[in-house]
Structures are given as structure tokens and as C-alpha cells.
N, C-alpha and C positions, 0 to 999 in steps of 0.2 A: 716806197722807201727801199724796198728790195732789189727794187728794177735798179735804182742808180746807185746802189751799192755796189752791184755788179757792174754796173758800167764804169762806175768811177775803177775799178780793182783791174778789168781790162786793158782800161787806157792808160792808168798810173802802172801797171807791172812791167810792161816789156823798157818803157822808159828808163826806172829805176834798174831792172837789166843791165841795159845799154851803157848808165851812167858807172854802174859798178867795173864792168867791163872795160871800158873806157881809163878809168880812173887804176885799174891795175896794170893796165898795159905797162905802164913805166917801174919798174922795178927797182928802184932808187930813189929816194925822197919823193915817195907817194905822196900827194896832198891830204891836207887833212877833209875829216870825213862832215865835219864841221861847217868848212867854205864851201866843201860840194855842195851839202843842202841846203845851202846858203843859195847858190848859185841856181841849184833847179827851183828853190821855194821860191827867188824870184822870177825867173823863166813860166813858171806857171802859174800864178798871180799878176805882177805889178807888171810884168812887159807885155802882158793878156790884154789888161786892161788897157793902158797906154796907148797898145798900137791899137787895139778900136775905136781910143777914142780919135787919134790921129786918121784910121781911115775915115771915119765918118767922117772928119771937117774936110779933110781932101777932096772926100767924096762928091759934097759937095759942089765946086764949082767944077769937077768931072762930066756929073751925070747932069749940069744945067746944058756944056755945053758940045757935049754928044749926043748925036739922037740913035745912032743905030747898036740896038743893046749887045750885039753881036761883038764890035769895036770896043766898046764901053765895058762890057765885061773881061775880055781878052787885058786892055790895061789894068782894069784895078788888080786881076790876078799878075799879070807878070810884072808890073812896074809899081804900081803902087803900094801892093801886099810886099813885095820884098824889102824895097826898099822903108818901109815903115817896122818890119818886124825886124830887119837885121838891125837896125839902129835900135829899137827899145832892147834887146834880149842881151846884146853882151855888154850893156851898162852897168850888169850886177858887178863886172871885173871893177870897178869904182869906188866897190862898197871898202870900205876901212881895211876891216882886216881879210877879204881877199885880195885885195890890192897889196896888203904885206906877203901876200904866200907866193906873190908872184918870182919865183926865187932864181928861175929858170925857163929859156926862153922854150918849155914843150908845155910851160904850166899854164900859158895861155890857152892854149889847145884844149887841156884838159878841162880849163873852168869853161870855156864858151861853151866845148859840148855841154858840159852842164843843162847851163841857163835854157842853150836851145833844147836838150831833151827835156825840159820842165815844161817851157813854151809851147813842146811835141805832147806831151800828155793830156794837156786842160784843150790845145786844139782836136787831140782824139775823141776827149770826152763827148765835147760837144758835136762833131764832126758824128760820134756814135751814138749820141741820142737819136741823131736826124734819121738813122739807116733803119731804125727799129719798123719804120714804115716799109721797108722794100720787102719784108719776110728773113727767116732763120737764113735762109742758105743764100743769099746776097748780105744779108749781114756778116755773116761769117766771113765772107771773100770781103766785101769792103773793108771791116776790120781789118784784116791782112794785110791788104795791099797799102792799109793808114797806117799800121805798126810798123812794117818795115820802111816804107817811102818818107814817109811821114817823120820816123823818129832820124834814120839816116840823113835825112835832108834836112832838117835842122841843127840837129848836133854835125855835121860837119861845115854847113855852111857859116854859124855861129861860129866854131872853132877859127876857122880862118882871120874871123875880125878879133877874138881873143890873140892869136900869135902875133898881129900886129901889134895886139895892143902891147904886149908882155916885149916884145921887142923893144918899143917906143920906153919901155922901162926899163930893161936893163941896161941901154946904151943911153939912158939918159937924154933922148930925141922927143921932139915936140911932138903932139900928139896928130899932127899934120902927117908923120910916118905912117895911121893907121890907114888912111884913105887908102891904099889901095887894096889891101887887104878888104874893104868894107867893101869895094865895087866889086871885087872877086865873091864875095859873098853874095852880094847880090843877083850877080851873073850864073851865080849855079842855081839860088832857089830863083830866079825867073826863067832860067830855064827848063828846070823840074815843072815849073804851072805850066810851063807855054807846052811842055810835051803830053800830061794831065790833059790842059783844057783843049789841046786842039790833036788828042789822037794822032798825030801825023802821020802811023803806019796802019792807022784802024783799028779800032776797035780793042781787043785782048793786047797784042802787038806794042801798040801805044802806050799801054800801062807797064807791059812789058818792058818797053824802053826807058819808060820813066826809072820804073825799080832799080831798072842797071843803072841808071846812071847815079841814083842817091848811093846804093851800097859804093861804087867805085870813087866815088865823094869822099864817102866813110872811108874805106879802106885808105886809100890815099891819107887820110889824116890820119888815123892809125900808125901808116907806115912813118909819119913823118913824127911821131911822139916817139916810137921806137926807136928810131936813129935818133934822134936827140940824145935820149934816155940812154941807149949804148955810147954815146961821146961823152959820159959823165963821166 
């Protein structure tokens, strides 16, 4: 009970961070603190579950009709995982009343990091049960390397389909505006697994690349709530 006390308190702290962080950046009609845990309680719940159950049925007619595990894993992490987890996590922008706080087009940004830092937490938990097997000091670096990559590259790739969405509402646009925003999301976390699962610079190098590229994700949405938030 002790063990996943602690594990749960690792994997939910830096997220909750992240989210506060996140959520002050704007200095003017800050969201309420209400639709944020609104937004990460379902990030790390109901879009958990969702996209499992979704990969597993995809899964499905994937692994009948690939034989080589090598190919077959390479997709479900970059094409199927993405695209199944960007679509369940910034649903929560839907809910009632975050759907009302949607007030301004940086609030999108703000509630999507949410849901996906939520969705980043319960995948660390679980992600950090598995590492207990490798020993203290690869647990430690895994950890790390899941808190920063990990929380970065969901809350901003999430954010991006929240800004569409919140655009698609202030100017009164069908919800047909979101799609490209949702491919743009997509396109970053399939690129963060395809740099993860296939090392490309080797080894250290490789995780390396991946890290930069979620934090420059982040920042980039950061920078892009900031300008907002200063044109108010």
C-alpha cells in the first residue's frame, strides 16, 4: 500500500506542477481552478480508459494482419497511440461548464494542457509501476525522463486541439475548424514515440532528442498563451 502511495504521489506531483504553472502563465482572467480539475480528473480517468479501450479494438485487426512485431509495434506507438489518445483527452473541453469558461481563444490551450497533464499522470503511474523491476537508479532516470517527456508532450500536444477547439467557439465555426489542429497534435506525439521507440541518434542521444523536442512543444504553447494573454 506504501509502494503505490508513493508511486501514485510521484506520478501525480510534477503534473499537478505543470498544470498550475500552465494555468498562471496568463495573467488576466485566469481560469477557474474548478474546470482545471475538472479537466485533468478527466485526462487521467475517463480518456485513460477510453483510449484502451479504443486501442484494444484497433488492436485487433492490426496485430491479425501484421506479422512482423518490429512494424506492428512501431504503428500502434506512432499512429495508433496518438491518434486514439489525442481524440479521447481534449473531450473534457465539451463538458458543460468548461465549455462556458471557454471565454478566450488562449483558454483552449490552457484547459487541453489540463486534460493531457491528467492523462500524463495515470500514464506515469502506470508507466512507473513497470520500472520498479529495472532497480533504484534506472527507476530514477526513467522516471525523469517520463515526468519531463511525458507531462511536456501531452499537455502541449493536447493544448493544440483545445486552441482549435476554443477558436471553433469564439468565432462561432463548425467544429470541422478543429481538424487541423487535432492532425497537428497528432503529428507531434507521433513524433515524440517514433523518436522514444526508434532512438534514431542512439541510445542516450535519442531520448535526448525526444526531451527537446516535447519541452520546445511546451514552450512554444506557453509562448503562444502569453501573447494571447498580453492582446487582452
Amino acid at each position: 500500500m506504501l509502494k503505490w502511495l508513493i508511486l501514485f504521489l510521484i506520478a501525480f506531483i510534477p503534473p499537478i506542477i505543470f498544470v498550475i504553472y500552465i494555468r498562471n502563465v496568463e495573467h488576466y482572467q485566469r481560469e477557474p481552478w474548478t474546470q482545471i480539475f475538472l479537466c485533468f480528473l478527466w485526462g487521467s480517468t475517463i480518456a485513460v480508459v477510453a483510449a484502451l479501450i479504443l486501442e484494444i479494438i484497433l488492436d485487433i485487426p492490426l496485430s491479425a494482419s501484421i506479422q512482423d512485431y518490429s512494424l506492428y509495434s512501431l504503428i500502434l506507438a506512432v499512429v495508433i497511440a496518438p491518434i486514439v489518445e489525442e481524440f479521447t483527452k481534449p473531450l473534457a473541453l465539451r463538458l458543460k461548464s468548461v465549455k462556458r469558461e471557454l471565454l478566450e481563444i488562449e483558454d483552449g490551450f490552457v484547459y487541453g494542457a489540463a486534460a493531457g497533464l491528467g492523462f500524463a499522470a495515470t500514464e506515469n503511474l502506470l508507466y512507473e509501476a513497470s520500472f520498479l523491476s529495472e532497480g533504484l537508479y534506472l527507476f530514477v532516470i526513467l522516471v525523469i525522463i517520463r515526468t519531463i517527456g511525458g507531462c511536456s508532450l501531452h499537455a502541449s500536444a493536447t493544448a493544440m486541439t483545445g486552441y482549435g477547439y476554443s477558436k471553433s467557439i469564439m468565432y462561432g465555426k463548425p467544429l470541422l475548424m478543429v481538424l487541423p489542429f487535432f492532425i497537428i497534435a497528432i503529428l507531434m506525439h507521433g513524433t515524440y514515440n517514433f523518436i522514444v521507440s526508434f532512438n534514431l541518434l542512439g541510445g542516450i542521444l535519442g531520448i535526448g532528442a525526444a526531451l527537446l523536442f516535447s519541452l520546445l512543444c511546451l514552450r512554444y504553447i506557453i509562448g503562444k498563451i502569453h501573447a494571447f494573454d498580453q492582446n487582452f
